[in-house]
C-alpha positions as CSV (number, residue, x, y, z in Angstrom):
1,X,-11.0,-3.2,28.5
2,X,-12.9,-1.7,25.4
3,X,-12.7,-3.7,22.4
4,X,-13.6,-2.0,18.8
5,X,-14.2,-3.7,15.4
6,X,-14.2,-1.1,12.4
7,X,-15.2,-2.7,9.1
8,X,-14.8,-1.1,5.9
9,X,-17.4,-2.6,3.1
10,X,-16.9,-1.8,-1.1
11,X,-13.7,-3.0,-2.7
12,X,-10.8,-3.3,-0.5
13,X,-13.1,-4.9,2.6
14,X,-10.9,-5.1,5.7
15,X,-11.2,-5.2,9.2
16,X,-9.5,-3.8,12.1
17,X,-9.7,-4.9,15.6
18,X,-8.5,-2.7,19.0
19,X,-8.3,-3.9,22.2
20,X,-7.1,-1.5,25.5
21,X,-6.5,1.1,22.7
22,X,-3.9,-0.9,20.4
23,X,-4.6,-1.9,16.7
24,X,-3.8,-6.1,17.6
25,X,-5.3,-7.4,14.4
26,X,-5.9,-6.3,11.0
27,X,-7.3,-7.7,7.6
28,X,-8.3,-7.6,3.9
29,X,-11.0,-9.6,2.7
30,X,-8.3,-10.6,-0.4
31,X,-6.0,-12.0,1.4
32,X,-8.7,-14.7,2.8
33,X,-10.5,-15.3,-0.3
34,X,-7.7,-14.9,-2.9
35,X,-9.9,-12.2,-5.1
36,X,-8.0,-9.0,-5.9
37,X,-9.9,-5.7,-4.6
38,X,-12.9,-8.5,-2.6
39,X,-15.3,-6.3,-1.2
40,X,-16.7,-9.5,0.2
41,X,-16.6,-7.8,4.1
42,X,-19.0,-11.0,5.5
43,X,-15.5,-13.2,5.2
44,X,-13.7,-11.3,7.6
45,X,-16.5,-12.0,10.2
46,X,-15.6,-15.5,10.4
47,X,-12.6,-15.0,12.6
48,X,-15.0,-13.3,15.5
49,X,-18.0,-15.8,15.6
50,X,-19.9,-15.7,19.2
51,X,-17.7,-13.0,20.4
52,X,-18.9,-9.8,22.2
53,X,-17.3,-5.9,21.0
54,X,-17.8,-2.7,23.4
55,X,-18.5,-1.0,19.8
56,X,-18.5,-1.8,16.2
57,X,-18.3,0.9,13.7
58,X,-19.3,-0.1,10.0
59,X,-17.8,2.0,6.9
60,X,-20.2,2.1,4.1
61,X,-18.0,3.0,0.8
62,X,-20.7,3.3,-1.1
63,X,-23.2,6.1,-2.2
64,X,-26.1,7.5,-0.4
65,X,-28.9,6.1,-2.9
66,X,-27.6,1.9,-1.7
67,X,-28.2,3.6,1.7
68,X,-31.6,2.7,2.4
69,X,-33.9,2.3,5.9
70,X,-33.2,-1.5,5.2
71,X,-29.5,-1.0,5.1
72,X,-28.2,-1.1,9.0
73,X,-30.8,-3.6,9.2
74,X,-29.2,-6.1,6.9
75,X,-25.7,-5.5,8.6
76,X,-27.2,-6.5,11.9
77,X,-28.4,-9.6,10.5
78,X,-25.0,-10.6,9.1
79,X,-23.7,-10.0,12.5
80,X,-26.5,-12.3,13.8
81,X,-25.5,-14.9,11.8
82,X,-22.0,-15.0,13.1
83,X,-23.1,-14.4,16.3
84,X,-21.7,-11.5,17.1
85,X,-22.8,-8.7,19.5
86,X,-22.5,-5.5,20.9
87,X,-23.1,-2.3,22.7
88,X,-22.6,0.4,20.1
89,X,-22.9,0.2,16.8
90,X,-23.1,3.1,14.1
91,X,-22.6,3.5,10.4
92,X,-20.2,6.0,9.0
93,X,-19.6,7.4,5.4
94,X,-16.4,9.6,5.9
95,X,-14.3,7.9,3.3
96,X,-11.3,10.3,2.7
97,X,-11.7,11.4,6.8
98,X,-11.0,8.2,7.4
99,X,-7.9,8.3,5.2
100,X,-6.7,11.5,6.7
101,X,-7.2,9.4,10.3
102,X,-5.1,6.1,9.3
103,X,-2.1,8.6,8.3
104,X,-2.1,11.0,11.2
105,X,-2.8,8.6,14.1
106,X,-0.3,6.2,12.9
107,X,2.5,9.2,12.0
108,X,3.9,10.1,15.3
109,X,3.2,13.7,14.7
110,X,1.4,15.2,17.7
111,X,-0.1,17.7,14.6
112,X,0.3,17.5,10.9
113,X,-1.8,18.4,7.8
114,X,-3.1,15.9,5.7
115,X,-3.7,15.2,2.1
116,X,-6.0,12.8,1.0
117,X,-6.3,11.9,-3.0
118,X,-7.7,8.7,-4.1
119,X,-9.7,7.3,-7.4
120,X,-13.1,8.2,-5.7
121,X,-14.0,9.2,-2.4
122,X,-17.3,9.5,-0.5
123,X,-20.2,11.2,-1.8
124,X,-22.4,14.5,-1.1
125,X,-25.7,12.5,-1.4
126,X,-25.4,14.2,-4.9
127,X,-23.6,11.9,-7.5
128,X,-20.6,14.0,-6.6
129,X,-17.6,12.1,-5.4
130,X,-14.7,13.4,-3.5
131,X,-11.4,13.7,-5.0
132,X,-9.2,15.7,-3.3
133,X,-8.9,16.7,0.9
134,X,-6.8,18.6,3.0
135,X,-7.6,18.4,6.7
136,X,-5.5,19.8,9.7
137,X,-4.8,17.7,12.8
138,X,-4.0,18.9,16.3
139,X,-3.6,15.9,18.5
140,X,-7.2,14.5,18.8
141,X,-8.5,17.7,17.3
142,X,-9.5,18.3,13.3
143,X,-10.5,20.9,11.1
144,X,-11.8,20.7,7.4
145,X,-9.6,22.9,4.7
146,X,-11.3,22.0,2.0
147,X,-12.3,19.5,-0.8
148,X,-12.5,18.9,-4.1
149,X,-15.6,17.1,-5.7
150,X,-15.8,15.7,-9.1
151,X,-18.8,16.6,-10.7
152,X,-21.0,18.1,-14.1
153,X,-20.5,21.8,-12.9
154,X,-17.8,24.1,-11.6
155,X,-18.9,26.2,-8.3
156,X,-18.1,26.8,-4.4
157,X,-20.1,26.0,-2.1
158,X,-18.6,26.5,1.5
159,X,-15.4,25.2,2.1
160,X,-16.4,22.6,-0.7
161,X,-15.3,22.6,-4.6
162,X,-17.1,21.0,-7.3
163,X,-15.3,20.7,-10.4
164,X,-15.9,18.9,-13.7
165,X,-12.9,16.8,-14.2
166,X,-11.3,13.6,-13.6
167,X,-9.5,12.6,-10.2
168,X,-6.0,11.9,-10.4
169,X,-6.5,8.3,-9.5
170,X,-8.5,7.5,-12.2
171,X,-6.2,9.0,-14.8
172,X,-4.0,6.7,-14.1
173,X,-6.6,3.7,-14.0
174,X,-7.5,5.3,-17.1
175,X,-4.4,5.3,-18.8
176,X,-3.4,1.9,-17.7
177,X,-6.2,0.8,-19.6
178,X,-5.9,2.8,-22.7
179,X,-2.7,1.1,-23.1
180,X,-3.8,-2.4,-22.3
181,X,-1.4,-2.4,-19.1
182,X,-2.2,-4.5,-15.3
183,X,-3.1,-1.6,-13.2
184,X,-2.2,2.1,-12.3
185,X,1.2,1.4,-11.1
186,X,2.8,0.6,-14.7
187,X,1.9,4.0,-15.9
188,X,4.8,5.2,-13.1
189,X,7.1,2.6,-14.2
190,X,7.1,3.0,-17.4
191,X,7.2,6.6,-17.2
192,X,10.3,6.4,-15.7
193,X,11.7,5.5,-19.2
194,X,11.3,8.7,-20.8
195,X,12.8,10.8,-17.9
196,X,14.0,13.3,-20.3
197,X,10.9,13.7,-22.5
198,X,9.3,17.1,-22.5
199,X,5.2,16.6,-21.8
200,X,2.3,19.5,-22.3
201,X,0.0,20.2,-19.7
202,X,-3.4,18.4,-20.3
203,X,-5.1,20.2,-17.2
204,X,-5.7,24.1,-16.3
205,X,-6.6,25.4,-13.0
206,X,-9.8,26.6,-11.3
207,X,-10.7,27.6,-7.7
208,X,-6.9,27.4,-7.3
209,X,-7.3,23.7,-8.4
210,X,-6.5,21.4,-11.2
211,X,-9.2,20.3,-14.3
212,X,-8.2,18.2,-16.9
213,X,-9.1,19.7,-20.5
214,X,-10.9,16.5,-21.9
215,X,-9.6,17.1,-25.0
216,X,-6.2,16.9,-24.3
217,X,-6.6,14.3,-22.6
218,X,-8.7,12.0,-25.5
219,X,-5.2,13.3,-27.6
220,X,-3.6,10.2,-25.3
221,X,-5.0,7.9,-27.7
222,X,-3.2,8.9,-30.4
223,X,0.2,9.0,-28.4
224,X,2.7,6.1,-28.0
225,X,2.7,4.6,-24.5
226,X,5.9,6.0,-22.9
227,X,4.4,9.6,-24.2
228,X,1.2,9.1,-23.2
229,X,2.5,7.4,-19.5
230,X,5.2,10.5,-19.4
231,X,2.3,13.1,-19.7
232,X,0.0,11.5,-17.1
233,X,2.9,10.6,-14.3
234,X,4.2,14.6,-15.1
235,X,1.1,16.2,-14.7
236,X,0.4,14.5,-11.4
237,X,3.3,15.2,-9.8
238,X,3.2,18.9,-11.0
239,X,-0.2,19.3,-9.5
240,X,0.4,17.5,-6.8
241,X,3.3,19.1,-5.4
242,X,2.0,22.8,-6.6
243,X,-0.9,21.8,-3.5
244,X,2.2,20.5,-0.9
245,X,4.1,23.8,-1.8
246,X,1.0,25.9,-0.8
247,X,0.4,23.3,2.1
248,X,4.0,23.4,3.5
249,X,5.5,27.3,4.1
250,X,8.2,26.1,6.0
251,X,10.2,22.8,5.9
252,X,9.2,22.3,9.6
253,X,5.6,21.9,8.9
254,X,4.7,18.1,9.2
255,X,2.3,16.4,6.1
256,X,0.8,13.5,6.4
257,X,-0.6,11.9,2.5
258,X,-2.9,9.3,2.4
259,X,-5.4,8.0,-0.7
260,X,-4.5,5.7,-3.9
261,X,-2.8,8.3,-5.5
262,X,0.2,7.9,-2.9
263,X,1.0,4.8,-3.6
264,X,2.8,6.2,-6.1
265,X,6.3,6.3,-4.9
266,X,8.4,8.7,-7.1
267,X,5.4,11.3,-6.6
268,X,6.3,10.8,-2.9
269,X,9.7,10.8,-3.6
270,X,9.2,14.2,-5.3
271,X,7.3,15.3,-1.8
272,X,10.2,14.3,0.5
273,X,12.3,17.1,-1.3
274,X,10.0,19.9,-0.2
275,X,8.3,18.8,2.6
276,X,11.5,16.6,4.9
277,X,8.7,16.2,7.8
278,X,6.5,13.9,5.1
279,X,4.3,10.7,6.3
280,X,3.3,8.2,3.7
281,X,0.1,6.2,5.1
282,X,1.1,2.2,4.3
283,X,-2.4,1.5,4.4
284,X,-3.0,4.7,1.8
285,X,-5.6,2.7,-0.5
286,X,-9.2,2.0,0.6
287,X,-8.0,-1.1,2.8
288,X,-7.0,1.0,5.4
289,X,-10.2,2.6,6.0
290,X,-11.4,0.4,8.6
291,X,-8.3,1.3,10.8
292,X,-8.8,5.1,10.2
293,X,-12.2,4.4,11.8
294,X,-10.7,2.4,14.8
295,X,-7.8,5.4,15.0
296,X,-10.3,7.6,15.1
297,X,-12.8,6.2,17.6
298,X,-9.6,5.4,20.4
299,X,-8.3,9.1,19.8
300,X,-11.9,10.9,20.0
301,X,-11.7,11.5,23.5
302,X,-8.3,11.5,24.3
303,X,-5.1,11.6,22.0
304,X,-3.4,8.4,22.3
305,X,-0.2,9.3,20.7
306,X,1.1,6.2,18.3
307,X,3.6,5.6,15.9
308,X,3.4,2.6,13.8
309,X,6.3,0.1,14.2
310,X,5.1,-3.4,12.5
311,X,3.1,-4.0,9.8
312,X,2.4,-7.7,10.4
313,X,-1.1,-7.1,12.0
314,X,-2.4,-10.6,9.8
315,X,-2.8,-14.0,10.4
316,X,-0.7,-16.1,11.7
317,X,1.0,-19.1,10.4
318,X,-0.1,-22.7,10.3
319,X,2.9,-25.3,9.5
320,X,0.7,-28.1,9.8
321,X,0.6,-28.9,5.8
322,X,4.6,-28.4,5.8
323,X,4.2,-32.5,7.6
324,X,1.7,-33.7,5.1
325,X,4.6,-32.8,2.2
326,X,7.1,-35.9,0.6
327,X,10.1,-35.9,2.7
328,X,12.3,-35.6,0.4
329,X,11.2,-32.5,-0.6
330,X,11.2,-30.9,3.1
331,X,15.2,-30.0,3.8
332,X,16.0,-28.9,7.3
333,X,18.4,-25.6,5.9
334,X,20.1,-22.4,7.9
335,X,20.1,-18.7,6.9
336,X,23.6,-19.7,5.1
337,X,22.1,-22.6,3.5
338,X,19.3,-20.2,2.0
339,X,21.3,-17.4,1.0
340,X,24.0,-19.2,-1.1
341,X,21.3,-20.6,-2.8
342,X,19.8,-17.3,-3.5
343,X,23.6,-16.0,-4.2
344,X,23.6,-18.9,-7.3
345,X,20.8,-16.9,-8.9
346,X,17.8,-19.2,-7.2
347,X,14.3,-17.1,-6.9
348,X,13.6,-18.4,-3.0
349,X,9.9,-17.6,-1.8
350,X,9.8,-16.6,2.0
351,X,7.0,-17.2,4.3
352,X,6.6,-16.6,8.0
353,X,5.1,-15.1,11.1
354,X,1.8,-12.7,10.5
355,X,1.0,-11.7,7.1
356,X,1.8,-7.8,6.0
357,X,-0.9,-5.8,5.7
358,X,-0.5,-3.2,3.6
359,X,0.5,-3.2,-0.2
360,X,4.0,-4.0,0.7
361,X,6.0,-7.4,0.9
362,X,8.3,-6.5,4.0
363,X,9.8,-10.0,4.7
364,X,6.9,-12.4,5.2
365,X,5.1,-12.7,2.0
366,X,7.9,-12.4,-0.5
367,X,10.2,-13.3,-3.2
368,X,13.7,-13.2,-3.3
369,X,16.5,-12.9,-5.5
370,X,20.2,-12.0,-6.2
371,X,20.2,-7.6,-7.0
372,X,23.5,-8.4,-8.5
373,X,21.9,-10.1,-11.6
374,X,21.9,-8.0,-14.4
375,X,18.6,-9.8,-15.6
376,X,16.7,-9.6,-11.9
377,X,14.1,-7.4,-13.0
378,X,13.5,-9.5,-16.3
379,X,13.4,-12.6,-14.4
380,X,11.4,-11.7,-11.7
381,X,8.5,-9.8,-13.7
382,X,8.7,-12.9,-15.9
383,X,7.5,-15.0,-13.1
384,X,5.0,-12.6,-11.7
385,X,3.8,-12.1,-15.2
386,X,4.2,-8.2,-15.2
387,X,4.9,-6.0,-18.0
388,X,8.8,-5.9,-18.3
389,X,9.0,-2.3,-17.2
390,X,7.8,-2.7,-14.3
391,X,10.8,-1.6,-11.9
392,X,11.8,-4.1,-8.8
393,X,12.2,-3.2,-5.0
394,X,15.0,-4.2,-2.8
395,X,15.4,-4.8,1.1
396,X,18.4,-3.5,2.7
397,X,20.4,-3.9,5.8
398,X,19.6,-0.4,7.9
399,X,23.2,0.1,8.9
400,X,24.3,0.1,5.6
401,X,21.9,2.5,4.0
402,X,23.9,5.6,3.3
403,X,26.8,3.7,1.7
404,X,24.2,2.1,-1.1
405,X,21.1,4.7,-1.0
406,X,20.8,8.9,-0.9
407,X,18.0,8.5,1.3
408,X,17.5,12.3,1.3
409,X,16.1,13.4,4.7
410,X,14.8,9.9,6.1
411,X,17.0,8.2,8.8
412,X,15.2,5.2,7.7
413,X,12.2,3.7,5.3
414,X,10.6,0.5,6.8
415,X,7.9,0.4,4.5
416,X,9.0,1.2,0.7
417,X,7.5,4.0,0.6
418,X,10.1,5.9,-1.5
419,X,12.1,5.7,-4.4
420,X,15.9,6.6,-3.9
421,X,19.0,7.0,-5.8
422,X,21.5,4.4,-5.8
423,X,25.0,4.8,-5.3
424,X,26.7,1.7,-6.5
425,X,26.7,-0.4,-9.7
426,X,26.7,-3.7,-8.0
427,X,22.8,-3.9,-7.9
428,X,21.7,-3.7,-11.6
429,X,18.5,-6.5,-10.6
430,X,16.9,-3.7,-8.8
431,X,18.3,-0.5,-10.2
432,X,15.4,1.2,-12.5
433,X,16.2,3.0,-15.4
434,X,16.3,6.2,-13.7
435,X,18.8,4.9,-11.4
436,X,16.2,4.4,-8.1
437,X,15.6,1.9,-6.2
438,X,12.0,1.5,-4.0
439,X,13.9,0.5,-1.0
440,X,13.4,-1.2,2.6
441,X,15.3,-0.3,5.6
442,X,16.0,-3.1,8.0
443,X,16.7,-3.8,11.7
444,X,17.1,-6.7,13.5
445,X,14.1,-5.9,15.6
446,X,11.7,-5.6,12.8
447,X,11.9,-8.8,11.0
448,X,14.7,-11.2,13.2
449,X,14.8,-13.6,10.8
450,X,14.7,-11.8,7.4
451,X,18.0,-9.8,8.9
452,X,19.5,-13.0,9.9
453,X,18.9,-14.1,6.0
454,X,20.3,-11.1,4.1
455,X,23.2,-10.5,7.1
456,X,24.3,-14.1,5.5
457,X,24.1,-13.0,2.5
458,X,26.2,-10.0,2.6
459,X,28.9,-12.3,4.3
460,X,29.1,-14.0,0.9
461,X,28.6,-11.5,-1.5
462,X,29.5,-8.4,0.8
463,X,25.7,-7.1,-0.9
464,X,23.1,-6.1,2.1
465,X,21.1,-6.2,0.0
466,X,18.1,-8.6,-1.5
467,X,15.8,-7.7,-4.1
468,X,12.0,-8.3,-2.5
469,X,9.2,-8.5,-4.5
470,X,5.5,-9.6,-3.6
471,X,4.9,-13.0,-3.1
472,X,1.8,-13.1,-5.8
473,X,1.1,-13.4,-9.2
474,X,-0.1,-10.5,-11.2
475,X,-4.0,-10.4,-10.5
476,X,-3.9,-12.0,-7.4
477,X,-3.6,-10.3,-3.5
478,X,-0.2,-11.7,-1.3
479,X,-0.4,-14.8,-0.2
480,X,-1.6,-15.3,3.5
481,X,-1.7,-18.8,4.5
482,X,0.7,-21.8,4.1
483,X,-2.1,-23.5,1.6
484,X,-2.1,-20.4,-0.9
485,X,2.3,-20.7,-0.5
486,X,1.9,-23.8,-2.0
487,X,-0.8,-23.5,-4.3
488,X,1.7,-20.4,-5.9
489,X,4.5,-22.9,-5.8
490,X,2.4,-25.4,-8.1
491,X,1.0,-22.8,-10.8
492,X,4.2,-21.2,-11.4
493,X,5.5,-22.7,-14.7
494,X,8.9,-24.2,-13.3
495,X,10.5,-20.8,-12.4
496,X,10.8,-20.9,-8.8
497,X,11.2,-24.3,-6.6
498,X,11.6,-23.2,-3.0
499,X,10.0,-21.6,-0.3
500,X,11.5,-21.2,2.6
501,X,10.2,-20.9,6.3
502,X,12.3,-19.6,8.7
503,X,10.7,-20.1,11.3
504,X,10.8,-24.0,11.6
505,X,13.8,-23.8,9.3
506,X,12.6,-25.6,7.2
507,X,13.2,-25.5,2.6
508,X,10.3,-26.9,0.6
509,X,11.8,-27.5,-2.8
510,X,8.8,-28.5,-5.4
């Protein structure tokens, strides 16, 4: 019985592990050092010391000039020092590949095409990074459409185009910045405020593709934020969905997106209403690179045809600091205990079972709170110290959906991957301006205990519905172990009080 270990260096380090041709463990180096974007990939060794793999494949993110003879030789010796062998090892540099692997092996699809868009991709050996990819997948087979390089001139070469322009990803990094926000994702949130506001283009086309006129794009300085957010989130998705339309000729054509830039839910949202057959990678930023290397390894002989169920691919648990606590403090509690706290207006931390991997509280790692309150979103980016805009996500009971949600052509949306109109007024606390919601499906099956906590609630409230947010401050990665639960519990200014664990039913109330 093979087992792989694909590692994935640079920022977002992670680690994934196969065994008989299943993904049974995966990780980001944040999550076990508490450093946002830790490209510290020697930490996630730990975990493996004196064990032997059939083959380990090592991702280098970064360009071909820190690639030197010395530069396999130094990964060996980390290995060494963990003690950890095997029979194969190789180094690969394939960064939006990879991408395009994590998306279509985990899909379903026995072929799709797949768009890749990120920040910054892999290099030619040239100083020219990649930006853009399409790829077509056929089972375990692949072919190359093209890609799009940033770089100081405009030219073809092959099936290969250089362009000098920014990538989509770091426009919005860009942006972000400019207006003194906490990351990409604000500029979509707050775009959503000026829904109706008519933006110019700030990019023209070349090769068929986009180039953003620098000039238009410095004229962002002098434009109030919601403008200036407006133009970048507009322009995106009009370029974006301009390459889907030329992707997709017939709705029956599957498309698989992967890259940074698809994190951005109301661009995929947009997608889903050209292209029904759409998969969103979970693992779509840089973190999931090490899995697209361990997809791709188990499928290059023979397709193993998977669909992702589960996202908790983590850690496990360890309760043993829940006995160390005061007494007093620990309260043996039921899901109907829980939710009518919750129900009062309480925020109520959850923690159990593996970790989710993935940018994505599902159930394990989060906060919870009432949707009903009109305040929710206020109180909850209070507490996480985001900018007030920043819209909130909800979990949902799956049989329910189509009574609260216009889920469009999804039957179901386990990983938030989407934005979606809502159809009732009773959930203001997770309702963004433009009337969506980024919304969770839920069966029993996926998450037992989560279900069992929001079926209570909508027996009080007759809401299935909780608002779920990441349990993490700004700046810092989802909590992973019971230590960093607690340590969250102690630095959070007096908002929140309780964290429950299901699993030992057990309420810790600081």
């Amino acid at each position: 019985m093979a087992r792989i270990l694909a590692i994935h260096d640079s920022h977002n380090a992670s680690i994934c592990e196969v065994e008989d041709n299943k993904i049974i463990y995966f990780q980001e180096a944040e999550r076990l050092n508490t450093i946002k974007y830790s490209g510290t990939w020697e930490i996630l060794l730990e975990k493996y010391k004196d064990k032997k793999f059939h083959e380990i494949i090592f991702v280098f993110a970064r360009g071909d000039k820190d690639y030197t003879k010395d530069t396999k030789k130094q990964i060996k010796e980390t290995f060494n020092l963990f003690n950890i062998t095997c029979d194969i090892f190789s180094i690969k540099k394939e960064h939006h590949f990879f991408h395009a692997c994590v998306s279509f092996y985990n899909s379903g699809y026995d072929n799709s095409y797949c768009l890749v868009m990120d920040g910054s991709g892999g290099n030619d050996g040239r100083d020219n990074t990649e930006i853009v990819s399409l790829y077509y997948f056929n089972k375990n087979k692949y072919k190359k459409i093209f890609q799009v390089f940033s770089s100081d001139k405009d030219y073809i070469d092959g099936k290969n185009i250089y362009l000098n322009t920014l990538s989509i990803g770091l426009l919005f990094e860009w942006t972000a910045e400019l207006y003194g926000y906490k990351g990409a994702g604000s500029v979509m949130g707050k775009s959503s405020f000026g829904e109706n506001i008519e933006v110019e283009k700030i990019y023209t086309t070349k090769f068929n593709h986009f180039v953003f006129i620098q000039s238009k794009i410095v004229r962002l300085k002098n434009c109030d934020d919601l403008l200036g957010c407006c133009v970048v989130q507009k322009n995106s998705e009009d370029i974006i969905l301009k390459y889907v339309k030329n992707i997709i000729k017939n709705k029956k054509r599957n498309l698989c997106v992967s890259g940074g830039v698809f994190q951005n839910t109301v661009i995929n949202s947009k997608i889903l209403d050209i292209c029904p057959n759409l998969y969103v990678d979970p693992f779509a930023d840089d973190s999931g690179i090490s899995m697209g290397a361990a997809l791709w390894k188990i499928n290059t002989n023979k397709f193993v045809k998977n669909k992702i169920n589960s996202l908790f691919l983590g850690d496990f648990p360890d309760y043993f600091l829940i006995n160390t606590l005061p007494k007093e403090q620990v309260k043996t509690v039921t899901y109907k205990d829980v939710a009518e706290l919750i129900s009062k207006k309480n925020i109520v931390a959850i923690y159990q079972g593996r970790n989710e991997t993935g940018k994505r509280a599902l159930g394990n790692r989060s906060f919870l709170y009432d949707p009903r309150d009109n305040n929710g979103r206020d109180v909850l980016n209070r507490l996480k110290d985001r900018e007030w805009f920043r819209p909130t996500a909800g979990t949902i009971l799956h049989e329910h959906t189509k009574k609260w949600f216009d889920l469009k052509s999804k039957k179901e949306t386990p990983f938030m991957s989407y934005v979606f109109k809502t159809k009732n007024k009773k959930i203001p606390g997770i309702t963004h301006v433009d009337k969506t919601c980024r919304i969770q499906t839920l069966k029993r099956n996926q998450n037992f205990h989560y279900y069992n906590l929001i079926n209570e609630f909508y027996r009080t409230t007759k809401v299935p519905i909780l608002l779920n947010t990441s349990f993490n401050f700004a700046g810092q990665p989802l909590v992973n172990s019971v230590k960093d639960a607690l340590n969250t519990l102690a630095d959070n200014r007096n908002i929140f009080k309780y964290i429950y664990f299901p699993e030992i039913g057990k309420l810790y109330c600081k």
